[in-house]
PASEZA-350555 format. One line per field, with one value per residue (C-alpha): residue in three letters; residue number from 0; x, y, z. Coordinates in steps of 0.5 Angstrom, whole numbers. Example, Ala and Ser with C-alpha at 12.3 -4.5 7.8 and 13.67 -1.06 7.14 Angstrom:
<sites>
r c(Ala Ser);
k c(0 1);
px c(25 27);
py c(-9 -2);
pz c(16 14);
</sites>
This chain:
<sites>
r c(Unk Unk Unk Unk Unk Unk Unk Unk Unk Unk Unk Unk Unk Unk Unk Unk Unk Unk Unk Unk Unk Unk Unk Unk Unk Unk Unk Unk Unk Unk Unk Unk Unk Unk Unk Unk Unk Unk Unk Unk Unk Unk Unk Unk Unk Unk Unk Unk Unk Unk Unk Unk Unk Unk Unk Unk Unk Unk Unk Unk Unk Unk Unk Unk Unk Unk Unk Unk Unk Unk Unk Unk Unk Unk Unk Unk Unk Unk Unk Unk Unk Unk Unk Unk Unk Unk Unk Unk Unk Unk Unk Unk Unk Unk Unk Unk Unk Unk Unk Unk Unk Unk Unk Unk Unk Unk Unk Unk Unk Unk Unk Unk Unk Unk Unk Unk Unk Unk Unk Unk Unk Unk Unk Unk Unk Unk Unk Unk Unk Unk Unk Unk Unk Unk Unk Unk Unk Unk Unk Unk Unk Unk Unk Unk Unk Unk Unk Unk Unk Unk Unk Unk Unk Unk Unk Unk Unk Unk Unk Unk Unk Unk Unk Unk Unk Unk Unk Unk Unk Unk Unk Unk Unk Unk Unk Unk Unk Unk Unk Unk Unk Unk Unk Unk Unk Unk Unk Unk Unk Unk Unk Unk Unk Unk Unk Unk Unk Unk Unk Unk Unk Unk Unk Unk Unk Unk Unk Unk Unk Unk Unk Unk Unk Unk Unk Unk Unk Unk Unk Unk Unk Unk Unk Unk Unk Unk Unk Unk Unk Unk Unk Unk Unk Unk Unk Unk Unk Unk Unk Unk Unk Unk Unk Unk Unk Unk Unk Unk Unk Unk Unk Unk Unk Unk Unk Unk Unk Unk Unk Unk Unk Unk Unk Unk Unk Unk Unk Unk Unk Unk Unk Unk Unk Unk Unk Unk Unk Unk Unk Unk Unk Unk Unk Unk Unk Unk Unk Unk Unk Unk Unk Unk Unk Unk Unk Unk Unk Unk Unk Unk Unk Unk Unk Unk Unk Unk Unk Unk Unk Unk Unk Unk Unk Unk Unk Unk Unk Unk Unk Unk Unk Unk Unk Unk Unk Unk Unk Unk Unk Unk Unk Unk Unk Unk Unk Unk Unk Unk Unk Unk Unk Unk Unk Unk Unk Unk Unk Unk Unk Unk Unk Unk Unk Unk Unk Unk Unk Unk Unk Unk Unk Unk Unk Unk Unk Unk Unk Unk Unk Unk Unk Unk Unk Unk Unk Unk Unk Unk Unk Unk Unk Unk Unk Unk Unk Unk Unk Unk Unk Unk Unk Unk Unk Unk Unk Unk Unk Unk Unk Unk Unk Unk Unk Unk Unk Unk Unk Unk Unk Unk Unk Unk Unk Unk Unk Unk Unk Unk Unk Unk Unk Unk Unk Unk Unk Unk Unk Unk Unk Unk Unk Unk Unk Unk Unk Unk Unk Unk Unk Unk Unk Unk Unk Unk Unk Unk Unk Unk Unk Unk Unk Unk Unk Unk Unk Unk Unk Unk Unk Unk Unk Unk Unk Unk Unk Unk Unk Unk Unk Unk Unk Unk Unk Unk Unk Unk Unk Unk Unk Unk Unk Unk Unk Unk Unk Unk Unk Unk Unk Unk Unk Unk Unk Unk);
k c(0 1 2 3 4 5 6 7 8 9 10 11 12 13 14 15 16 17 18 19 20 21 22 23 24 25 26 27 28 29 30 31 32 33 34 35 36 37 38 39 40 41 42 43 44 45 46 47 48 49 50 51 52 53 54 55 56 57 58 59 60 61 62 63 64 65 66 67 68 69 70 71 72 73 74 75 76 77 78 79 80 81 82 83 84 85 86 87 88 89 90 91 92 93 94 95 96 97 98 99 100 101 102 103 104 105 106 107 108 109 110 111 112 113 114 115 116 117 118 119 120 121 122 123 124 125 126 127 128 129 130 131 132 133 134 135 136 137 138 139 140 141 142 143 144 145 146 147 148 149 150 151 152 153 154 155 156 157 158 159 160 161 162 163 164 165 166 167 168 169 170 171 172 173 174 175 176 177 178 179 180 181 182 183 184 185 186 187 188 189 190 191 192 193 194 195 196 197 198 199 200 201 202 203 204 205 206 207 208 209 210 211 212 213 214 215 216 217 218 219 220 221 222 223 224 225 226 227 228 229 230 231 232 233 234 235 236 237 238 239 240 241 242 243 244 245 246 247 248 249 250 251 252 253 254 255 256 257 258 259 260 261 262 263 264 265 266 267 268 269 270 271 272 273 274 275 276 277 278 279 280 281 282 283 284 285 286 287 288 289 290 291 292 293 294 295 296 297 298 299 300 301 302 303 304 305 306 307 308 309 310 311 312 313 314 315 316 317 318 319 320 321 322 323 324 325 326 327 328 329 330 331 332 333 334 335 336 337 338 339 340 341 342 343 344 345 346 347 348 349 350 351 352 353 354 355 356 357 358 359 360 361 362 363 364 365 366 367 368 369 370 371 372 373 374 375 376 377 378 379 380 381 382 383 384 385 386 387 388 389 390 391 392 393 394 395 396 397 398 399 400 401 402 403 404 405 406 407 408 409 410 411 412 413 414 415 416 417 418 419 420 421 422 423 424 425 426 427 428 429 430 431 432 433 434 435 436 437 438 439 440 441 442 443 444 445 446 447 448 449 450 451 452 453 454 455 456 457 458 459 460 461 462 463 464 465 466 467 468 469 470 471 472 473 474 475 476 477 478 479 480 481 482 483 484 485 486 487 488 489 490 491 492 493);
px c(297 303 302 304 309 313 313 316 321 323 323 328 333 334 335 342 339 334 340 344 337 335 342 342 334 337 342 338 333 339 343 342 345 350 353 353 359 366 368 371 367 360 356 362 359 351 354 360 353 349 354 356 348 347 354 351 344 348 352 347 343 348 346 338 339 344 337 332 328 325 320 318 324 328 332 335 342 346 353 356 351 353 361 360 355 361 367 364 360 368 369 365 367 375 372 369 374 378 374 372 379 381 373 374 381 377 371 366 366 359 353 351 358 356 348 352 356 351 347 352 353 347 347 352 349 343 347 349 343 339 337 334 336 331 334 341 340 336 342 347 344 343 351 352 348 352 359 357 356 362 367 365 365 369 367 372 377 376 380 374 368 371 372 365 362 366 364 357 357 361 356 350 352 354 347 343 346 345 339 337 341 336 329 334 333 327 324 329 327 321 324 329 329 337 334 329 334 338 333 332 338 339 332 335 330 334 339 338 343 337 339 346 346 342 347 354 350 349 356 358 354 358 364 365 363 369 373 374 379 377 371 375 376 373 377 384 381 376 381 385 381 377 378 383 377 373 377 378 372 370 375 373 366 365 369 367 359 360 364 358 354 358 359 353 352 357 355 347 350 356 351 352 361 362 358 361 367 372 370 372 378 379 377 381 388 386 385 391 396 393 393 399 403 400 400 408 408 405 407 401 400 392 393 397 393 387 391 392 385 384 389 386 379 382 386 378 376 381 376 370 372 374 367 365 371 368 363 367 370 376 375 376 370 372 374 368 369 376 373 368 372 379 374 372 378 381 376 377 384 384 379 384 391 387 383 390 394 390 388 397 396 390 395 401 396 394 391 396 397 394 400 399 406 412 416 411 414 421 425 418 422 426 420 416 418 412 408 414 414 407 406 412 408 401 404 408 402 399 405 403 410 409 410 403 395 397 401 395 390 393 395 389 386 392 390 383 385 389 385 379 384 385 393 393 390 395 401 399 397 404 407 403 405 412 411 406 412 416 412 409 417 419 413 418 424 422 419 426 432 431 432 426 425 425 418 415 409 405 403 396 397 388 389 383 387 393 390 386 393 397 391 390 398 398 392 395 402 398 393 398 402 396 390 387 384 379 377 371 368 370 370 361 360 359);
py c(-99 -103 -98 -92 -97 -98 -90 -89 -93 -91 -84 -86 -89 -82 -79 -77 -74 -70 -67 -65 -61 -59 -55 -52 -50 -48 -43 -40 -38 -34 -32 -24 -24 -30 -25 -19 -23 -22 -28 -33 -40 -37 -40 -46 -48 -50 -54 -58 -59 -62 -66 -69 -70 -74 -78 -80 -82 -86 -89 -91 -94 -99 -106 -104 -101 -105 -108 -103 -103 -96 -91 -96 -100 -93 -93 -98 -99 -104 -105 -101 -95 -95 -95 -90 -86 -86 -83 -78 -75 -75 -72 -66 -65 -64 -60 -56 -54 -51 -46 -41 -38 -38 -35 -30 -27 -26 -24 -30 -33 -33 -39 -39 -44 -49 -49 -50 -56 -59 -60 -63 -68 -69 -72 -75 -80 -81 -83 -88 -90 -90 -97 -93 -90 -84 -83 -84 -78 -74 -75 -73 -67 -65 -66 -63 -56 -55 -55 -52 -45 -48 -48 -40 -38 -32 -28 -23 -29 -30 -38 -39 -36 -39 -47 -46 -45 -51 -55 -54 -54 -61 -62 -61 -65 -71 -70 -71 -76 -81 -78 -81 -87 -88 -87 -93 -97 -96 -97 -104 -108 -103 -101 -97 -100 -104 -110 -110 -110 -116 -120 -118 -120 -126 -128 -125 -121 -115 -117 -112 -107 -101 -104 -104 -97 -94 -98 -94 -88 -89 -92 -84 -80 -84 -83 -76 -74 -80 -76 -82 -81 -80 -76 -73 -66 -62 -64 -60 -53 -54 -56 -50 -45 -47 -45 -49 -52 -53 -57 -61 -63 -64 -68 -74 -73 -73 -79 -82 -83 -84 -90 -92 -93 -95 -102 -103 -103 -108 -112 -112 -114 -118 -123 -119 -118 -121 -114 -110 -112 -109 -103 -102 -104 -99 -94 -97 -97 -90 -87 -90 -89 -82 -79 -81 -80 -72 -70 -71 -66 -60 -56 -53 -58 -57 -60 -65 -67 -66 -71 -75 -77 -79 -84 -86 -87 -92 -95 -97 -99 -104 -107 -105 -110 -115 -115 -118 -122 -126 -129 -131 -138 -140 -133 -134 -136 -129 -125 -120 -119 -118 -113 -109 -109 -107 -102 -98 -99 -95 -90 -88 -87 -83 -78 -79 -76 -73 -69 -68 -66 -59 -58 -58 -53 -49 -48 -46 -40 -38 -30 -29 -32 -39 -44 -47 -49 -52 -46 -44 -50 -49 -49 -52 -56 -50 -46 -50 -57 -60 -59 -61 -67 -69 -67 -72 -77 -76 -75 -81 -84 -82 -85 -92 -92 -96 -97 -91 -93 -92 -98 -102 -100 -101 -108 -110 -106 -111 -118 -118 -117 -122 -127 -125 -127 -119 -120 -114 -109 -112 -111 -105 -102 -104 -100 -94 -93 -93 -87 -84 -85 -81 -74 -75 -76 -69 -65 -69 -67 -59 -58 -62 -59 -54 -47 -42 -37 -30 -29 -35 -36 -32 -37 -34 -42 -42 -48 -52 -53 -56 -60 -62 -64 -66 -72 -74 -75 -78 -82 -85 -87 -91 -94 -96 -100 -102 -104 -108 -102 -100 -108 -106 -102 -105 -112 -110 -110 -117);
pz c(-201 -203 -209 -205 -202 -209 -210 -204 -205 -212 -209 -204 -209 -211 -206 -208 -214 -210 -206 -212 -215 -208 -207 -214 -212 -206 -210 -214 -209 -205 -211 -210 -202 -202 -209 -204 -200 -201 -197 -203 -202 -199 -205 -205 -198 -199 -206 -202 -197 -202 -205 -198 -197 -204 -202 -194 -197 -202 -197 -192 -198 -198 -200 -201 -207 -211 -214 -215 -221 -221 -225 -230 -231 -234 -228 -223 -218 -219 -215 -222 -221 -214 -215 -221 -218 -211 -216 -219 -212 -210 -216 -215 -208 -211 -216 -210 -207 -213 -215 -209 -209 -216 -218 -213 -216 -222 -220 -221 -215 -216 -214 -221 -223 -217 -220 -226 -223 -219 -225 -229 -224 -224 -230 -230 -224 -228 -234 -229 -226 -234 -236 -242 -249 -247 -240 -242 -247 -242 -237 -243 -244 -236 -236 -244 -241 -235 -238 -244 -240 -235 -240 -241 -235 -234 -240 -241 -244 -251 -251 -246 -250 -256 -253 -251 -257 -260 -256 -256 -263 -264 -257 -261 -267 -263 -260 -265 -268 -262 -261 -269 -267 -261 -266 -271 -264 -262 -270 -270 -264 -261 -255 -252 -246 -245 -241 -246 -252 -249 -249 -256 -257 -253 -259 -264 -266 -268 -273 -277 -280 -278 -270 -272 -275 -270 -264 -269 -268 -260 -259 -264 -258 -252 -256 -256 -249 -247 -252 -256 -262 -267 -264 -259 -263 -258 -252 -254 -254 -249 -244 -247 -246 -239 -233 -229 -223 -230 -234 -228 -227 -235 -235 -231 -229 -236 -239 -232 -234 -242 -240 -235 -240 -245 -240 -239 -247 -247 -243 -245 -252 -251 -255 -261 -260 -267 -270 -266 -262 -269 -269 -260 -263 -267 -263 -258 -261 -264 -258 -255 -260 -263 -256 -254 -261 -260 -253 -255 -258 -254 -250 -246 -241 -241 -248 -247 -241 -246 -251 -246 -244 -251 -249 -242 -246 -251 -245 -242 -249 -249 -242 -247 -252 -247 -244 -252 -252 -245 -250 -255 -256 -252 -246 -240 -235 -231 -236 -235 -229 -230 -236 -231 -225 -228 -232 -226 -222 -228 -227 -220 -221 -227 -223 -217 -222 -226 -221 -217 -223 -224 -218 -217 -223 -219 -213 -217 -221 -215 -217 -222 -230 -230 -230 -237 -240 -239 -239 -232 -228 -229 -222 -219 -214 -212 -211 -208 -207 -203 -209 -215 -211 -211 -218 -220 -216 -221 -227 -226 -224 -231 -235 -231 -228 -222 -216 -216 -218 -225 -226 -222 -226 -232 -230 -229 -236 -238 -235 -237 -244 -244 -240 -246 -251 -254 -254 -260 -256 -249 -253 -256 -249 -246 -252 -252 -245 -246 -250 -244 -240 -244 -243 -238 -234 -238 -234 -228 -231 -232 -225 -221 -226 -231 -228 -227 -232 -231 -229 -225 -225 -218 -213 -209 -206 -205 -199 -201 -208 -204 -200 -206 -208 -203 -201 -209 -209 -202 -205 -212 -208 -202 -207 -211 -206 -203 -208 -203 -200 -206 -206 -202 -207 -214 -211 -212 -219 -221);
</sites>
């Protein structure tokens, strides 16, 4: 009986899984009629329900499922689960909402897509529920499949069908690297379980350069889906060539779950930081100094949010290496928190201005060309100056100009990694956002003063793109002046 009990139990704790998988099923069955319908957002709705459900059974699990061990130890919830888990529910329904209108103005609103993004969703929430190698690779490749497809999605584009086989290529390389990595683990210490290897590391039974080689490759795996220089390659052409309401949700959703991971294996091998901390600061400096050096240069915006990315990710793998540097001599006794809760606020604000700035994008494409360059946005504020304004809020959040959530984020990403002692990678933070001020203020600067060109960008103005928008730049000024109101959520992972 208390066998039956435990199964129970562990079912519950996936619930919201279930509900994603349920409304994947649920559109596949009734494909044939809801592809007959006209009406843009028929097959949007059963998937914004499925996502509203996982999100319900999440929120009513509350506390009782901040410690649950399940399935064998492969899976179980935390406080960081039940926080990442949140984001990237909101993360799915914004990216919902973007796409019945823009899909339908090319012919492919069709329920396929939103199997694709629930599925994908899915994974990403595994991945942050995984306490195991295995589980961790499985949710990889649920999340990978899905944007593979979604990247392609309108078939008569050739960008797109050329950013999708790109990216499954460098996808499926990066793939059977972290998998040898993970046989290299395993072989080392005889587990892949990550509670099983902190132990290991704790009695120092894997000190060996078979371990640390398989943990490199693990590390490469996580690094490419967080488009981590230097393996952000697939990120430019990917973002190009996507659709506008895809590449909005590529962009967090996936960065969201590889650091989720990445987290957690730092803080599982935090014992072990002389080994790997030098290689998070590479990585870290690469990423910020690179994205931010190159995305100066670009005059496509969906690259130079692309590029970008690349700096926001070296921006969460400064609070990466401040989680080794809390065991170090000398840290601050709160660093790790300060490390992990910075991390995560980060996380929900990138999604916040990531997602908002598309969707301003999706809004001002409307059923015409999709609005990519900066040519596209001169004279915005005259046109339309709600939206010109909002967009300015977001890429001011972006550049990390206060007073929006950007800046607090940064701030906090900032403080941990001097309370842990990292004051090379703070100073080199503060001085890569200058130059993110810089091309993100001229995206400002394009909208509100430069004439609009002679053949603006049409503006079909989907209503769900809008208030996907207005919400997300009403979100980052709020939230910015007032961070006390995500506390709540951010003050539960520690």
């Amino acid at each position: 009986m208390r066998r039956d009990i435990n199964v129970m139990a562990e079912i519950a704790f996936i619930y919201p899984l279930i509900a994603l998988w349920v409304g994947a099923c649920l559109l596949l069955l009734f494909a044939r009629p809801l592809r007959r319908s006209t009406r843009p957002g028929v097959s949007a709705a059963p998937a914004g329900v499925a996502l509203l459900a996982s999100l319900a059974f999440l929120v009513r699990q509350g506390n009782d499922a901040l410690n649950v061990i399940a399935f064998g130890g492969s899976i179980a919830g935390d406080p960081l689960t039940a926080s990442i888990c949140t984001i990237l529910l909101l993360c799915g329904i914004m990216a919902v909402a973007l796409a019945p209108t823009y899909l339908a103005a090319r012919g492919y609103d069709n329920p396929e897509y939103y199997v694709l993004l629930l599925t994908s969703l899915s994974g990403a929430m595994l991945m942050s529920m995984a306490r195991d190698l295995v589980v961790v690779f499985l949710g990889i490749e649920l999340l990978s499949f899905g944007l593979y497809i979604m990247t392609g999605f309108v078939r008569e584009d050739a960008r797109g069908g050329e950013a999708s086989l790109k990216y499954f290529l460098l996808g499926a390389f990066a793939s059977a690297l972290m998998l040898y990595g993970i046989v290299l683990v395993y072989g080392s210490s005889g587990s892949t379980n990550i509670e099983a290897l902190r132990s290991a590391v704790i009695k120092e039974s894997v000190q060996s350069a078979m371990f640390a080689g398989g943990l490199a490759l693990v590390v490469i795996g996580l690094a490419f889906k967080a488009a981590v220089a230097p393996f952000h390659q697939w990120s430019p052409d990917a973002y190009e060539g996507a659709p506008l309401p895809v590449t909005a949700f590529m962009s967090v959703v996936a960065k969201i779950a590889a650091f989720a991971v990445l987290i957690r294996l730092a803080d599982t091998l935090a014992p072990l930081y002389a080994t790997w901390l030098p290689a998070v600061r590479l990585l870290a400096v690469l990423s910020m100094v690179a994205g931010n050096v190159i995305a100066v240069a670009q005059q496509n915006i969906k690259r130079m949010l692309a590029y970008s990315g690349v700096a926001h990710a070296g921006y969460l793998m400064v609070a990466v290496a401040a989680l080794g540097a809390s065991h170090a001599k000398g840290a601050a006794l709160d660093t790790q928190t300060l490390a992990m809760s910075g991390a995560v606020f980060y996380l929900l604000a990138y999604a916040i201005m990531t997602m908002g700035a598309f969707a301003v994008l999706t809004y001002i494409s409307g059923s015409g060309a999709e609005c990519q360059t900066l040519a596209d946005l001169k004279g915005l504020a005259r046109r339309r100056p709600a939206t010109a304004y909002g967009m300015a809020a977001l890429m001011l959040s972006l550049g990390g100009v206060p007073p929006p959530i950007g800046f607090m984020g940064k701030l906090q990403i900032f403080w941990a990694a001097v309370a842990g002692r990292e004051m090379a990678l703070a100073v080199t933070l503060a001085l890569v956002s200058v130059v993110a001020a810089y091309y993100y203020l001229r995206v400002v600067l394009t909208m509100c003063f430069e004439e609009a060109g002679a053949e603006p960008v049409r503006a079909g103005a989907p209503r769900a793109a809008g208030w996907v928008a207005a919400i997300s730049a009403t979100a980052v000024l709020v939230l910015g002046v007032m961070p006390g109101l995500l506390m709540g959520l951010i003050g539960m992972v520690r």
